[in-house]
ZADO-1210 file (C-alpha; in nm, 4 decimals, padded with zeros to 6 digits):
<atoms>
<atom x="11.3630" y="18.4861" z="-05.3116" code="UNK" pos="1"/>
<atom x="11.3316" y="18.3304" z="-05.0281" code="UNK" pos="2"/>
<atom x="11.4964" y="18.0097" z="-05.1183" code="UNK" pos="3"/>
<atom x="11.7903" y="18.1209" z="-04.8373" code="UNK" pos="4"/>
<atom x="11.5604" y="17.9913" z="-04.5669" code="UNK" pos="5"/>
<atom x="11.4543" y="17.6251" z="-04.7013" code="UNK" pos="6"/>
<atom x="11.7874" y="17.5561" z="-04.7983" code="UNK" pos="7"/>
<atom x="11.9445" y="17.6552" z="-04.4874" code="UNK" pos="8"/>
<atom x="11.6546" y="17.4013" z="-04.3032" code="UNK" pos="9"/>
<atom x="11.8052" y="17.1492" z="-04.5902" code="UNK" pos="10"/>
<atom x="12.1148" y="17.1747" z="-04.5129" code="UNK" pos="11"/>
<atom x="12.0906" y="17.1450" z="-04.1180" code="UNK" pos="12"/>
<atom x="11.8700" y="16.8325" z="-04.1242" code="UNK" pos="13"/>
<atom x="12.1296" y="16.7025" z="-04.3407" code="UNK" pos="14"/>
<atom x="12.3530" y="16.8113" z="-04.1203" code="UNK" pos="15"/>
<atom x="12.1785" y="16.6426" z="-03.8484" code="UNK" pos="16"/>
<atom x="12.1287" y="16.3041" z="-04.0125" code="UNK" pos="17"/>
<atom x="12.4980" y="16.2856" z="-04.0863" code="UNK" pos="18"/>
<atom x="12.6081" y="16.3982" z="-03.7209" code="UNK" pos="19"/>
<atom x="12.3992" y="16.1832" z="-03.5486" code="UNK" pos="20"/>
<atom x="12.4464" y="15.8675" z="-03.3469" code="UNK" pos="21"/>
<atom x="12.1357" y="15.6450" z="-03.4383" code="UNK" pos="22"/>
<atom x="12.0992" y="15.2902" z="-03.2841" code="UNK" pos="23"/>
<atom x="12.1160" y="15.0780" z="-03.5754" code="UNK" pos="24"/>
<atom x="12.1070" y="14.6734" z="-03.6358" code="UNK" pos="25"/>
<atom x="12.4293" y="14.6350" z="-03.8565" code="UNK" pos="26"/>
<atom x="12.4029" y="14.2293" z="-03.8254" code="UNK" pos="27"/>
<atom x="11.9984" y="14.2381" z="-03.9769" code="UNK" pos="28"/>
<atom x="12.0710" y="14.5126" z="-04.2226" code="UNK" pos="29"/>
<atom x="12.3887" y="14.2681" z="-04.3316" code="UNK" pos="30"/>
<atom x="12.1158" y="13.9907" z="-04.3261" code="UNK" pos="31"/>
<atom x="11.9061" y="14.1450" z="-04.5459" code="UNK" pos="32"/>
<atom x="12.1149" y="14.3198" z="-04.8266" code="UNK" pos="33"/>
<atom x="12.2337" y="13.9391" z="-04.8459" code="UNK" pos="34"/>
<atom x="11.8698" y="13.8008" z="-04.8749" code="UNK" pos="35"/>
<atom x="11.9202" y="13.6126" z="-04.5562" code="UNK" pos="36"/>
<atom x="11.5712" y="13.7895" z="-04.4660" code="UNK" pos="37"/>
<atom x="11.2206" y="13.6233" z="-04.4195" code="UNK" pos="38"/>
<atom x="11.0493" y="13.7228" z="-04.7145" code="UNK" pos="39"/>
<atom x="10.6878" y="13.7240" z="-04.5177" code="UNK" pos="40"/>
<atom x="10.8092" y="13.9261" z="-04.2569" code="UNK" pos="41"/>
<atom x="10.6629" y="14.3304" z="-04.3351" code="UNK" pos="42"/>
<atom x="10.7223" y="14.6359" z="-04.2051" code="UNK" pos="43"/>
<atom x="10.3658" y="14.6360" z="-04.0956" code="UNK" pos="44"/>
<atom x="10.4166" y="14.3097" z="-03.8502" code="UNK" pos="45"/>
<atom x="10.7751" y="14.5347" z="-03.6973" code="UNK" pos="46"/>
<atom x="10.5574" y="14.8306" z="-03.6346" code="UNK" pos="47"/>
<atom x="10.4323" y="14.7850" z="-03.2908" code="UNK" pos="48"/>
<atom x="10.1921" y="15.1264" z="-03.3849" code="UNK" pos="49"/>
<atom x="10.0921" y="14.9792" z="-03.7326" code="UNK" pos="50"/>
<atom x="09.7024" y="14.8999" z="-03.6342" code="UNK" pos="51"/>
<atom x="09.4858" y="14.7880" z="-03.8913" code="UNK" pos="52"/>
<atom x="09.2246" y="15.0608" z="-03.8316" code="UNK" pos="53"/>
<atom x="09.1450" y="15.2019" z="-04.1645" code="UNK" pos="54"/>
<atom x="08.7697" y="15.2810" z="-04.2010" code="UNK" pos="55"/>
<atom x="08.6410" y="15.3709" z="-04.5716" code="UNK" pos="56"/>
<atom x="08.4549" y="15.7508" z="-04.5941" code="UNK" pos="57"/>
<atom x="08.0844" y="15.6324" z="-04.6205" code="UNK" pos="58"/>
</atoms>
């Protein structure tokens, strides 16, 4: 019971994600399945909100 409701949710983000227009960069995602890609270039270094803040609990 009550599996009506997360499936439903499922379905529409799926639903969503299929539907929707996202900008994407065909030529660098063609780049990279080919392995034309700098291999020391990380997500991390893309990610303009990627801040190297961490602090350890004490």
């Amino acid at each position: 019971m009550g599996r009506g409701r997360s499936k439903a949710k499922q379905a529409k983000v799926a639903r969503d994600l299929k539907y929707s227009s996202q900008d994407m960069d065909l030529e660098r995602l063609a780049k990279e399945l080919h392995g034309e890609v700098e291999p020391n270039k990380g997500f991390d270094e893309q990610d303009p909100y990627a801040e190297d803040t961490y602090k350890p609990r004490s």
